[in-house]
N, C-alpha and C positions, 0 to 999 in steps of 0.2 A: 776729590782733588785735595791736595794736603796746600798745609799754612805754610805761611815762612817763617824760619827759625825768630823767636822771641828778639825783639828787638827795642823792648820796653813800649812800642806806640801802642795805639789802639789796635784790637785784633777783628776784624769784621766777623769771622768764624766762631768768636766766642761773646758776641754781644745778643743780650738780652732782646730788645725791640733794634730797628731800625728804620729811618727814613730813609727812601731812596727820592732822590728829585731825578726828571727826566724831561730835559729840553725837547721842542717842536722838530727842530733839527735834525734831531738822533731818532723821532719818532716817524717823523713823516717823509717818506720818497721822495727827495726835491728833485729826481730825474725823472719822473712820468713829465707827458703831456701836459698841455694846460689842460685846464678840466678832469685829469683824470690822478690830481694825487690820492694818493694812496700809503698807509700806515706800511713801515717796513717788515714783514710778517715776518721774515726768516730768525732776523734783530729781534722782534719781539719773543720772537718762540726761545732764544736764546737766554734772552733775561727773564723769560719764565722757569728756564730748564736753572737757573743760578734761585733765583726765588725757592723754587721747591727743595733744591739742595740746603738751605739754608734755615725752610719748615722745619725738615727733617731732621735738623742738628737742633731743631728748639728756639732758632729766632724769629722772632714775629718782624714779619715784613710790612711797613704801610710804601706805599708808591704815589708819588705827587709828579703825576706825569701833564704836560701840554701838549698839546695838537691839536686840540678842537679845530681853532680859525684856521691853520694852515690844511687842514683836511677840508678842510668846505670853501674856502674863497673860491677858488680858480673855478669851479663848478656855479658859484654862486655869480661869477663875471667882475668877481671883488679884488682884480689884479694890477691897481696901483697898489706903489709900496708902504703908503698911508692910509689908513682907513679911518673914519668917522667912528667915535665911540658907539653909534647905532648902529655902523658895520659890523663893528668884530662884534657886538652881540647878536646880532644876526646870524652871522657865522658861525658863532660860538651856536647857537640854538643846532644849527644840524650839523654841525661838525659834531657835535659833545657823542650824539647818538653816536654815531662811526666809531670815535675814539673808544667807547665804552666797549663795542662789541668787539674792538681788535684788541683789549687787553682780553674780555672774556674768552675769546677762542683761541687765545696764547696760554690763558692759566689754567683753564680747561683741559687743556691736552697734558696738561700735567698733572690732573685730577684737583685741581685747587679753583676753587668759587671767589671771582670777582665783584666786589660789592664798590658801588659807585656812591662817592661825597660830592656835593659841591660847596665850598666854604668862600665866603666874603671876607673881610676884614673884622669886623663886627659880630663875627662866631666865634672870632679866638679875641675880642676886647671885651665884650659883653659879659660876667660873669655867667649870668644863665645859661646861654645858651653855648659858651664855653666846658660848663659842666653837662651840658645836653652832647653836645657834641664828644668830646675824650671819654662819655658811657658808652653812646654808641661806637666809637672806635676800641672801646674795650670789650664789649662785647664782639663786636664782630671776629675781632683777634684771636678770644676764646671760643668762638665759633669754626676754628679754623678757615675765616676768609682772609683773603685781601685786600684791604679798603684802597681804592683807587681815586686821589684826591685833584680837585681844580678849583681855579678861583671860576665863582660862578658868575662870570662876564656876560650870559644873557640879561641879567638883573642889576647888575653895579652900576654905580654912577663914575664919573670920574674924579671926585671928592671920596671915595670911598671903595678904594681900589688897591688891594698890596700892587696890580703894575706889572708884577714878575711872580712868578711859582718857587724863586727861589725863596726869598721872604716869606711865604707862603711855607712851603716846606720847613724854614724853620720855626715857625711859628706852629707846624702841628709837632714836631719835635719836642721842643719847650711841651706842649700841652699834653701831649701823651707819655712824657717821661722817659724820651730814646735816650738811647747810651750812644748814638750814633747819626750820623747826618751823611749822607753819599751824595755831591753833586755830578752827575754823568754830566758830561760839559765835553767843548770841541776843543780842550787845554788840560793837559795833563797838572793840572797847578799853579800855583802862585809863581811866579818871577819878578825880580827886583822892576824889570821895565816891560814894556809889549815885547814880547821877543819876536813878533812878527814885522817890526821895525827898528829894533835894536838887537843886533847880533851880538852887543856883552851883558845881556839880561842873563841875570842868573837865576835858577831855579830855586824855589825854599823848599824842602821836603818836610820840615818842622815849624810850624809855627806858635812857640810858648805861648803868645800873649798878643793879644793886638793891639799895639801901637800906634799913635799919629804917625809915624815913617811906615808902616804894615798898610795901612788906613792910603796913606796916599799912592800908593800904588796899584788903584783901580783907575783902571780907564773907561774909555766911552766902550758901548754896546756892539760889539760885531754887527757887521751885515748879514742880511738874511731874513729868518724868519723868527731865530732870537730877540727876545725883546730884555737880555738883562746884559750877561756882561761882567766882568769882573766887580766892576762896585757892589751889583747888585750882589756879589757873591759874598763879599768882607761885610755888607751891611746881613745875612744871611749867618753870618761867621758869627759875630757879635751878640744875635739872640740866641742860637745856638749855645756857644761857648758861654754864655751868661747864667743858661739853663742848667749847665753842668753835662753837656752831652756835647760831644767829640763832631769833629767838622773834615768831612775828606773831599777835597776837589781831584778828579780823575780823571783819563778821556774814555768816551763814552760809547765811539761810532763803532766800534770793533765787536765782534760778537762775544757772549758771554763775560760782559764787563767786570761783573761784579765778581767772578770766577775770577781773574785777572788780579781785579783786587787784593784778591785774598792770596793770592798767590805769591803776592808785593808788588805788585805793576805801578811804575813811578806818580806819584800823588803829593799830593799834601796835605798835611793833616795839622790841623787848627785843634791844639788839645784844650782841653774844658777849664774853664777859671777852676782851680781848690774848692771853693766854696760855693760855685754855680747852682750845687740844687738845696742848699739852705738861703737862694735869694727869696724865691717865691715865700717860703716861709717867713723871714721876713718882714714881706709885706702883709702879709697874713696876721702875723703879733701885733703890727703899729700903725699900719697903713690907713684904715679904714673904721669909719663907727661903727661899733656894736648894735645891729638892727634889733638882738634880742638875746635872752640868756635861757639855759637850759640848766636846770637842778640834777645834781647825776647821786646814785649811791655809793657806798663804801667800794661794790666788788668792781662798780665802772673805772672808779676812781685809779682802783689798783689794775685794772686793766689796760687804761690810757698809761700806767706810767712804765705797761710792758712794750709801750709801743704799738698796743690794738686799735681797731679802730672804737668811735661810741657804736654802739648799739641802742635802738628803741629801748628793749629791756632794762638798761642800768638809767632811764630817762624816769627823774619821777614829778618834776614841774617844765612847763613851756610858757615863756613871758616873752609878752614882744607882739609885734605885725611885721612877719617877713617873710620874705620870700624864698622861692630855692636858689642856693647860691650867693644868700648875703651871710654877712659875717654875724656868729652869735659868740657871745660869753658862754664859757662852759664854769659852773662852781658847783663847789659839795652843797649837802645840805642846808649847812650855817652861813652861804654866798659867799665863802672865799673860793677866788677866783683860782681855776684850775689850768684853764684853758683857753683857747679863741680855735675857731675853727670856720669851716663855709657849710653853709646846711643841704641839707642832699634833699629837705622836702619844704614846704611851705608851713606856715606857720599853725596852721587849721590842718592839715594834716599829721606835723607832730605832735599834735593836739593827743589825736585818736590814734596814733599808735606809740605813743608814749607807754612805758611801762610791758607793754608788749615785746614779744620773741618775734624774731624777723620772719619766719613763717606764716606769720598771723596778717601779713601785711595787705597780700591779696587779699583777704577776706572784709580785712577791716575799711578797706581805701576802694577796693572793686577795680584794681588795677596792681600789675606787681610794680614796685619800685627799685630803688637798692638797697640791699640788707642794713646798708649803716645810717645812722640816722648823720653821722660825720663822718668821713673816709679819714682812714688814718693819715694820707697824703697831703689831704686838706684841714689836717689840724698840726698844733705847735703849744706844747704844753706851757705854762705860764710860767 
């Protein structure tokens, strides 16, 4: 399927990563019986057949899809339109299976491996397990899967709940470094007013910047089985475009969405702050106390200032008690200060592979880790 002529926005066909979000909605049969919904297969196979076109061009696709609850309620007898925070996790507990196995046999048939996440809120706030979590979605990426993402509402409290998958999506966005954000939604876009109650609502196809006037033109949550809504979508916009990754709201229900997309099917696209992905950096330079400092050599030195990431090998002192994922001072030998960065290992383990080549790693730890003792991503030279 070909692009549409350059038009200076963002191009879905030539971006690097991508988040796709995928409402309950556009996932689940709301015409079955009670008791017998069921995932829309044909819909899915469709945006499996756009996924795999999309491998093949070389962009990694992650998918932040919901339907757990609404694939298990009606079977589960869970069919007022309120549910008890111990319902939907309920629901959520045998819905999740179902949802899983209807993206596996969607992306399957396309010859591509679905690998199933469940995230909280506190996986993308938490640094550890922040950095636990965007390895494994890096890995899986270079594994040729597709990590298939949800908030994990068997387990959440109601204090501790993104609420909506759009948030959610942007927040794995933000954390994995997309160039891209897709909301499949039952609204082709932003409009000045609900155009489903004002007939001179105008469409915005560009969104530079978002504004208090941008901002207040979300409204309340659709009916149904949607639990977000245009708010949720602008509060979605926000960490996204903060990130420095691009924001497209599209409709969704029609098969082969993302084809559509790319073809220029009416949307909006919320383009990225200028500066969006030197915020994390940043907070990374000033934010946070130094848990510990690391002595680096000459060849490290001049390698950070190519841009590389540290390596063990260019490590020749470890000072400090910290942890994976806290922030350490990087300096030369004589302790001027070169760098700040987040540690990829604990403090007792940079210990013992200090000095060492990244291959040495399994050997020396009895576990492989990652080659960098600092990911270039998560460093910001001083």
């Amino acid at each position: 399927m070909t692009a549409p002529e350059s038009t200076g926005l963002p191009d879905l066909g030539a971006a690097r990563r991508v988040v796709v979000k995928i409402g309950s909605a556009l996932v689940v049969d709301s015409g079955t019986e009670p008791g017998q919904a069921a995932p829309r297969a044909a819909w899915l196979d469709s945006v499996a057949r756009d996924i795999a076109e999309l491998r093949r061009a070389g962009t990694d696709i992650i998918v932040v899809s919901s339907g757990a609850i609404a694939l298990a309620r009606h079977g589960l007898g869970l069919t007022r339109r309120t549910l008890r925070l111990e319902e939907k996790q309920a629901a959520a507990s045998v819905g999740q299976i179902r949802l899983a196995q209807a993206w596996t046999d969607a992306l399957s048939a396309h010859g591509l491996v679905a690998a199933q996440l469940l995230l909280t809120p506190d996986d993308t706030e938490d640094r550890r397990r922040y950095l636990n979590a965007r390895a494994t979605l890096d890995t899986l990426l270079g594994l040729g899967c597709v990590p298939v993402i949800n908030e994990n509402d068997a387990i959440a409290t109601t204090e501790i709940r993104f609420g909506d998958n759009d948030r959610l999506a942007a927040r794995v966005a933000e954390m994995t470094g997309a160039d891209q954000l897709i909301l499949l939604s039952d609204i082709d876009g932003l409009y000045t007013a609900d155009p489903r109650i004002d007939p001179t609502a105008r469409h915005l196809p560009v969104i530079p910047a978002l504004t208090a006037e941008i901002e207040a033109m979300g409204g309340a949550p659709p009916p149904g089985y949607s639990s977000g809504g245009m708010r949720t979508k602008l509060m979605a916009a926000r960490i996204a475009t903060q990130a420095g990754c691009a924001m497209a709201i599209t409709i969704g229900k029609d098969v082969h969405p993302l084809a559509r997309l790319r073809q220029g099917a009416r949307c909006s696209w919320f383009l990225p702050m200028p500066d969006g992905r030197s915020a994390r950096k940043r907070w990374i330079a000033g934010g946070l106390a130094p848990a510990g400092r690391l002595a680096i050599d000459d060849g490290a030195r001049r390698a950070l200032a190519t841009g590389s990431s540290l390596l063990p090998a260019g490590v020749r002192t470890v000072e400090g008690d910290f942890e994976r994922g806290d922030l350490l001072l990087v300096t030369d030998l004589d302790g001027n200060e070169i760098a700040r960065g987040l540690s990829a290992y604990s403090a007792a383990d940079a210990r013992q592979i200090a000095g060492h080549r990244s291959d040495d790693i399994e050997g020396l730890l009895g576990w492989r880790g990652r080659d960098e003792m600092i990911h270039r991503d998560d460093l910001v030279l001083g």
